[in-house]
C-alpha positions, -999 to 999 in steps of 0.1 A, spaced: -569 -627 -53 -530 -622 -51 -538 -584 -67 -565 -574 -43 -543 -586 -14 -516 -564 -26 -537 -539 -27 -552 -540 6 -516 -540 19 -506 -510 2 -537 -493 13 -532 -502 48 -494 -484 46 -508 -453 33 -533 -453 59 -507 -463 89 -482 -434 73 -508 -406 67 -522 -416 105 -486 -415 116 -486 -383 103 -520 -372 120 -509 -380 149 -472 -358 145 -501 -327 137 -493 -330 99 -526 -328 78 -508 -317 47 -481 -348 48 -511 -370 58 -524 -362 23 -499 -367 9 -493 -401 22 -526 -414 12 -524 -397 -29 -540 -424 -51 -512 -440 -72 -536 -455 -101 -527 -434 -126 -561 -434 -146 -592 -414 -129 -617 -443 -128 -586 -460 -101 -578 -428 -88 -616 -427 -73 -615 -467 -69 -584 -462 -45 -598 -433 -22 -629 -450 -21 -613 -485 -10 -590 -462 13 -622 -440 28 -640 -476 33 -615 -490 52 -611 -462 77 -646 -457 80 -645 -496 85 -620 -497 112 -638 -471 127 -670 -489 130 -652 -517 145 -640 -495 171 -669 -480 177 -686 -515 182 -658 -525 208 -663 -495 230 -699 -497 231 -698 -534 242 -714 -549 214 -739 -529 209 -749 -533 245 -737 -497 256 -746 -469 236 -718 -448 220 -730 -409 212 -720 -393 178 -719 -356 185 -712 -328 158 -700 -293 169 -697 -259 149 -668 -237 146 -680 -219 184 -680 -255 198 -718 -256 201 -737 -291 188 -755 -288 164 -776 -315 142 -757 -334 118 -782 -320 90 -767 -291 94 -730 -299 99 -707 -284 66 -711 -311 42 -682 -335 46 -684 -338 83 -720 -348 76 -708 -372 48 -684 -387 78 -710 -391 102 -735 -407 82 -707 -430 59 -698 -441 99 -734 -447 116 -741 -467 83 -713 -492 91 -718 -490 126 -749 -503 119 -736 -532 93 -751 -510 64 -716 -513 38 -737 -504 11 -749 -472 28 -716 -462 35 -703 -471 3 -729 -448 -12 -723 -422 12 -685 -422 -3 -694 -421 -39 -715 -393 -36 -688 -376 -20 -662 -387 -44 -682 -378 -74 -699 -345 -65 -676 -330 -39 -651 -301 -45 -614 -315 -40 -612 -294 -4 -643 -314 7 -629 -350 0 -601 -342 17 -617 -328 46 -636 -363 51 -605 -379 45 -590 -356 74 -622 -366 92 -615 -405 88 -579 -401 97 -591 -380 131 -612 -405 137 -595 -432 137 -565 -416 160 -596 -408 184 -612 -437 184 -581 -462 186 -562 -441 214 -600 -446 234 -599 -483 230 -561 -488 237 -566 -463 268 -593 -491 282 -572 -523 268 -598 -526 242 -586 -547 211 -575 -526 179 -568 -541 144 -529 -543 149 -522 -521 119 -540 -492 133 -520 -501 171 -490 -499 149 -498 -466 142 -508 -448 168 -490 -465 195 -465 -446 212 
């Protein structure tokens, strides 16, 4: 137990430094922040897994609180390059991956979205994974500064953040 609490912790500071860095315009350092430290593959993928998971969890969360509970629907739109919507079928494949790893836990489905993630991890090109990465990271800047702008609760690490 004391090992995966340490764990969670130092996930959480990668994620609060490489959001830091989001929000300062600094994709490359934000990647940089959140580099696995295992030093073995099979913890490597373990630890951006666990890392995706808890954005995409946070996220969820977020989601819930500004749609009331579930009460007030919350729309998950996808756009091209142009700007124009389009279906998230057709979205380049790890902005689909994001959508559907989020509307899984937005909809309590953690095994979903846990699949959603290993297929990315384990058939996706480097650039990919850390384009959903990017798309957690964006996310959860977005999300948080919308429920802080209507004095909606946010898990205090992510506040700490993104809070000016």
């Amino acid at each position: 137990m004391i090992g995966r609490v340490g764990n969670e912790q130092n996930l959480v500071g990668k994620a609060q430094r490489a959001l830091v860095a989001m929000r300062l315009g600094r994709d490359d350092e934000a990647l940089g922040q959140v580099t696995p430290s295992a030093e073995d593959e099979p913890g490597r993928t373990a630890e951006m897994r666990e890392l995706m998971l808890l954005l995409f969890g946070e996220c969820s969360t977020m989601v819930s609180v500004l749609g009331d509970g579930g009460s007030a629907p919350v729309k998950v739109q996808v756009f091209d390059e142009a700007g124009e919507e389009v279906p998230i079928d057709e979205a380049d494949p790890p902005v689909r991956t994001a959508v559907r790893t989020l509307l899984a836990e937005v909809h309590g489905n953690t095994e979903a979205a846990e699949e959603q993630v290993e297929i990315a991890l384990a058939s996706a090109a480097p650039d990919e994974v850390d384009s959903l990465l990017l798309q957690a990271l964006r996310w959860t800047i977005r999300l948080s500064t919308e429920c802080l702008d209507r004095d909606l609760p946010v898990t205090d690490w992510v506040h700490d953040a993104v809070a000016d």
